[in-house]
C-alpha positions as CSV (number, residue, x, y, z in Angstrom):
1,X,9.2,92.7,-56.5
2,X,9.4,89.5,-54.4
3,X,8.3,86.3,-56.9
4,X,6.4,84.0,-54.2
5,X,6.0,80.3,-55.1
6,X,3.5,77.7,-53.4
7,X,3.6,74.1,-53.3
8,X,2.6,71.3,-51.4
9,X,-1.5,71.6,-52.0
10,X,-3.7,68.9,-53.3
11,X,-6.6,66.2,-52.1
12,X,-6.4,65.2,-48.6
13,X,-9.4,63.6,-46.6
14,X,-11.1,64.7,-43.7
15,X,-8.8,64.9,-41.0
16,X,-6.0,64.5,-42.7
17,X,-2.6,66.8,-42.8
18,X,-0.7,68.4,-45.1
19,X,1.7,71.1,-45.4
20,X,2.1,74.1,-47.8
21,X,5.2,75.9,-49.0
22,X,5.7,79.5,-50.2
23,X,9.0,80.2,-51.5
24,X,10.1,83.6,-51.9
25,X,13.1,85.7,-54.2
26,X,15.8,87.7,-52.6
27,X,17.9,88.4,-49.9
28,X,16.1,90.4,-47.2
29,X,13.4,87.4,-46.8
30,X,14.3,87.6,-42.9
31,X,12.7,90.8,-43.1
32,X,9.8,90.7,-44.1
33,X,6.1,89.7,-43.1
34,X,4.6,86.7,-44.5
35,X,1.5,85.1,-44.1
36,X,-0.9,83.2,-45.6
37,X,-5.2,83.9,-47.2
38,X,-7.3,81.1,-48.7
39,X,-10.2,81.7,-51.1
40,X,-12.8,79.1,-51.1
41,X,-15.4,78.4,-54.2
42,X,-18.0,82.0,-53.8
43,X,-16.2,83.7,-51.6
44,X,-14.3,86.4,-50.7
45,X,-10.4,86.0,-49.8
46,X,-9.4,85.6,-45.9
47,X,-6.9,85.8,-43.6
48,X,-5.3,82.5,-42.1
49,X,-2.2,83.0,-40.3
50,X,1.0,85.7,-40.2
51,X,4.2,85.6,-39.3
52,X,5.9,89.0,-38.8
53,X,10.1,89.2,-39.3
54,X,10.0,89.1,-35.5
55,X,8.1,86.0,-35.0
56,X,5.1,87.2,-33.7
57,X,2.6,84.8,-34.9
58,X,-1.3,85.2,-35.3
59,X,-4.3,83.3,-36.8
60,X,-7.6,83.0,-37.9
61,X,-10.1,81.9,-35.5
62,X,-11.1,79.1,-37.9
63,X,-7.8,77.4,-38.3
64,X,-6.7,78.2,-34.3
65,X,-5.1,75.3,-33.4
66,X,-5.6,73.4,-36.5
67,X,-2.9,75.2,-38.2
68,X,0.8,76.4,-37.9
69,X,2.6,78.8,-39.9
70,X,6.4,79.1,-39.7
71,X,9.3,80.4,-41.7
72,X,13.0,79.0,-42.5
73,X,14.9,82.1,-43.3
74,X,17.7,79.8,-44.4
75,X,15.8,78.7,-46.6
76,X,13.5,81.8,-47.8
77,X,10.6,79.9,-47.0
78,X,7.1,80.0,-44.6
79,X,5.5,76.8,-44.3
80,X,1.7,75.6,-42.9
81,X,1.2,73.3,-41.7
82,X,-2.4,71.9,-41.7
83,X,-3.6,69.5,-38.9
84,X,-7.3,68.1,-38.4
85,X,-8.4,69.3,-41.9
86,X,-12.6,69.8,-42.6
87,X,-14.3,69.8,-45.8
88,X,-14.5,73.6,-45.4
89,X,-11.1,74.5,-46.1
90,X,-11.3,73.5,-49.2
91,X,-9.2,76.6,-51.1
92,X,-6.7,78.1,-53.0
93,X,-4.5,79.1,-50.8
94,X,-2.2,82.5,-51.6
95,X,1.4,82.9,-49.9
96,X,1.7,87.3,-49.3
97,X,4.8,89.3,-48.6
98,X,4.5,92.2,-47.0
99,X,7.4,95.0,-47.0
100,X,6.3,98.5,-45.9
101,X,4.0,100.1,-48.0
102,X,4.0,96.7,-50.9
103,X,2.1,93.3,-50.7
104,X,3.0,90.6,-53.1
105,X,1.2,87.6,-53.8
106,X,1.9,84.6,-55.1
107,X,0.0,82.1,-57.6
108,X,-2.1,80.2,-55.1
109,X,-2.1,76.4,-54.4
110,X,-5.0,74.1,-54.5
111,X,-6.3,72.3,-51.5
112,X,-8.9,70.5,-51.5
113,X,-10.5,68.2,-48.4
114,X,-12.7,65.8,-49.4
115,X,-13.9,61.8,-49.3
């Protein structure tokens, strides 16, 4: 199993920035697939960005140019950043691994966009 850690949410106003963290265990971090779902209050869990071990990059339509996703794999880390925040991405926001046929997730960070 890969143990994925999140940091970085909290409060931010309306327009504001802030970035999230997912650290992940173990030694083959350059290979795998990592990406990033939020889950607002009532509803279901979405997709919000991926970053495949080759770079490829994708995103929801909803965060499309609001957002970047990267990954240090120096560091064993992917990263969001989160640009031009709105009320409604309030979340928690899940880190995922992906290696073949096995998803981990992690614990989930708070955000939370507000005045």
């Amino acid at each position: 199993q890969v143990q994925l850690v999140e940091s970085g949410g909290g409060l931010v106003q309306p327009g504001g920035s802030l970035r999230l963290s997912c650290a992940a265990s173990g030694s083959a971090f350059s290979t795998y697939n990592m990406g990033w779902h939020r889950q607002a209050p009532g509803k279901q869990r979405e997709f919000v960005a991926f970053i495949t071990s080759a770079g490829s990059i994708n995103y929801a339509d909803s965060v499309k140019g609001r957002f970047t996703i990267s990954r240090d794999n120096a560091k064993n880390t992917v990263y969001l950043q989160m640009n031009s925040l709105k009320p409604e991405d309030t979340a928690v926001y899940y880190c995922n691994c992906r290696r073949g046929f096995t998803t981990d997730w992690g614990q989930g960070t708070q955000v939370t966009v507000s005045s």
